[in-house]
C-alpha positions in Angstrom: 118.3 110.3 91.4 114.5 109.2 91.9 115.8 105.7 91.2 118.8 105.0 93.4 118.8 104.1 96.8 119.6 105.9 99.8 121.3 105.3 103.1 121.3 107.2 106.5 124.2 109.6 104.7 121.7 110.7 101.9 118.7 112.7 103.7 120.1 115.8 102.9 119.1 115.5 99.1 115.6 114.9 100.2 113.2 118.0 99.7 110.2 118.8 101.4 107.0 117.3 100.1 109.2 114.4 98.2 107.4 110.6 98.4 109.8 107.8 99.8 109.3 104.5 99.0 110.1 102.1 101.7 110.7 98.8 100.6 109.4 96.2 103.1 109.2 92.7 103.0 106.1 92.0 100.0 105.0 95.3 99.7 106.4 99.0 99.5 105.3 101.4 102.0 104.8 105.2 101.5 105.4 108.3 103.3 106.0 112.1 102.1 109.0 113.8 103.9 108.9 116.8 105.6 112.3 118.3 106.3 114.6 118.1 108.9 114.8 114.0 108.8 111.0 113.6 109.5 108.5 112.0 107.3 104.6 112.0 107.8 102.9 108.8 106.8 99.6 106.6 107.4 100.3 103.6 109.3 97.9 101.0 110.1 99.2 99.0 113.8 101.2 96.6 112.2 102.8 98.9 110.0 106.4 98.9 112.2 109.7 98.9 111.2 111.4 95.4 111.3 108.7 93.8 111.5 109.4 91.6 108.4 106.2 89.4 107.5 104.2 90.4 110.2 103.9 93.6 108.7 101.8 92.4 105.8 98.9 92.4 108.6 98.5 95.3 107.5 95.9 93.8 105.1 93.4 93.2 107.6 93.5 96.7 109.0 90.6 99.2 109.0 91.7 101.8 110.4 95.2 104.0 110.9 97.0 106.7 112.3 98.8 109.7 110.5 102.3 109.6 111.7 105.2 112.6 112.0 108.0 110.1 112.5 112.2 110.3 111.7 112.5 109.0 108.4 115.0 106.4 110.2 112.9 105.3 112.4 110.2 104.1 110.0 112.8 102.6 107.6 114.3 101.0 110.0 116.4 98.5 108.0 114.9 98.6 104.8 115.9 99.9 101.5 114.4 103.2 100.8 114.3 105.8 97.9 112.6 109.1 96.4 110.0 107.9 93.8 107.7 111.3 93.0 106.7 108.8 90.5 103.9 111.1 89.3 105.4 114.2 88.1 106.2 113.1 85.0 102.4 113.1 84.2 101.3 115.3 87.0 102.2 118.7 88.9 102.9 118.6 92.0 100.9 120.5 94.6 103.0 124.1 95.7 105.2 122.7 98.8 103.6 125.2 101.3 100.0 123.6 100.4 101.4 120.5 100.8 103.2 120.6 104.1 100.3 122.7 105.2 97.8 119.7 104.9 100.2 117.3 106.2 100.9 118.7 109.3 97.0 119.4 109.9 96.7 115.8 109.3 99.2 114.6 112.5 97.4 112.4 114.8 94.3 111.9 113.1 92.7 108.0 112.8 91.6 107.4 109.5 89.7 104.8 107.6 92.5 102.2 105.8 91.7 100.1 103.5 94.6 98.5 101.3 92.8 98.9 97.9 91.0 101.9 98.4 93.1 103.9 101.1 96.3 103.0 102.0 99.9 104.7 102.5 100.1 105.2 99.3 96.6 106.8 98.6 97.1 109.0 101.3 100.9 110.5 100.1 100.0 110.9 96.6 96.4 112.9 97.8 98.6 115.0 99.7 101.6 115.8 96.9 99.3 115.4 93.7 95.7 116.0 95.0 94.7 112.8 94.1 94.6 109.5 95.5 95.9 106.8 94.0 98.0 103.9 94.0 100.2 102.1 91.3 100.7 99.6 93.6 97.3 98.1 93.8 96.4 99.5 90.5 99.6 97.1 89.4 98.6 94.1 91.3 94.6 94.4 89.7 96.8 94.1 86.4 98.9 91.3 87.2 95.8 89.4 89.0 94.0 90.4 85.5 96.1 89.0 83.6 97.1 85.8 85.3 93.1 85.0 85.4 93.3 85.8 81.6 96.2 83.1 80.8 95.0 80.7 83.6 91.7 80.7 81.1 92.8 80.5 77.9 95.2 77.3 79.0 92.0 76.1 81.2 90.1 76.8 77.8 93.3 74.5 75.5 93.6 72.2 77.9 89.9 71.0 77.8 89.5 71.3 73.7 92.8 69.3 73.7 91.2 66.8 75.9 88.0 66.4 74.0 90.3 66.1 70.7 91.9 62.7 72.5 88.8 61.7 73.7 87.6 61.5 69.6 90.9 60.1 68.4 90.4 57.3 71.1 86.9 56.5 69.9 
């Protein structure tokens, strides 16, 4: 199920404490939900629903709020799914730990950073006690490697141009 979709129908095979994955325009955004249709989350100011491109302001952000919102109302119109992406390699936190912090967490401003502390960071401290995420973690790799073919064809390109610059001579 962690893999299929969900529409308005489906938030009553959503647990407590499960990670949804909000798929918005360029970027996924992350919140843990809490029962009864409600999801907590971190949201930086442009972090809205339907706010298409402008959301990936969220960037520039340095700050945020935690957020007790209806799961529909931060979806908006997005695509959205359960992704506990984690506990295949980690255990989850007991539930009542979980909601527990979460709640304590409502209203506070917090430092954002989108590498170091984002939406993500913040629902995977709260469900696996740590902070992490694959996101940025995947994006390093894909920069990583792009830089790594972008040299070695920078590196071909300029022995093949020094081997026409002999044959010409």
């Amino acid at each position: 199920m962690a893999s299929s979709f969900f529409s308005q129908q489906d938030d009553k095979v959503m647990k407590a404490g499960d990670l949804i994955e909000i798929f918005r325009p360029l970027y996924q955004h992350w919140a843990l939900y809490m029962g009864d249709g409600y999801v907590i989350h971190l949201a930086p100011p442009s972090e809205i629903c339907d706010a298409g491109g402008n959301s990936i302001m969220s960037v520039f952000a340095e700050k945020a709020h935690v957020k007790r919102e209806l799961l529909l109302q931060v979806v908006g119109t997005d695509r959205y799914r359960v992704n506990n992406k984690l506990d295949s390699t980690r255990y989850p936190r007991p539930i009542n730990n979980i909601l527990k912090e979460a709640r304590e967490q409502i209203g506070r401003e917090m430092d954002y950073s989108v590498f170091s502390a984002n939406c993500e960071h913040f629902v995977m401290e709260l469900r696996y006690g740590v902070s992490r995420s694959t996101q940025v973690e995947d994006a390093a790799t894909y920069t990583a490697v792009g830089v790594g073919i972008f040299g070695v064809l920078a590196f071909a390109g300029y022995h093949f141009m020094k081997s026409q610059q002999k044959h010409k001579k």
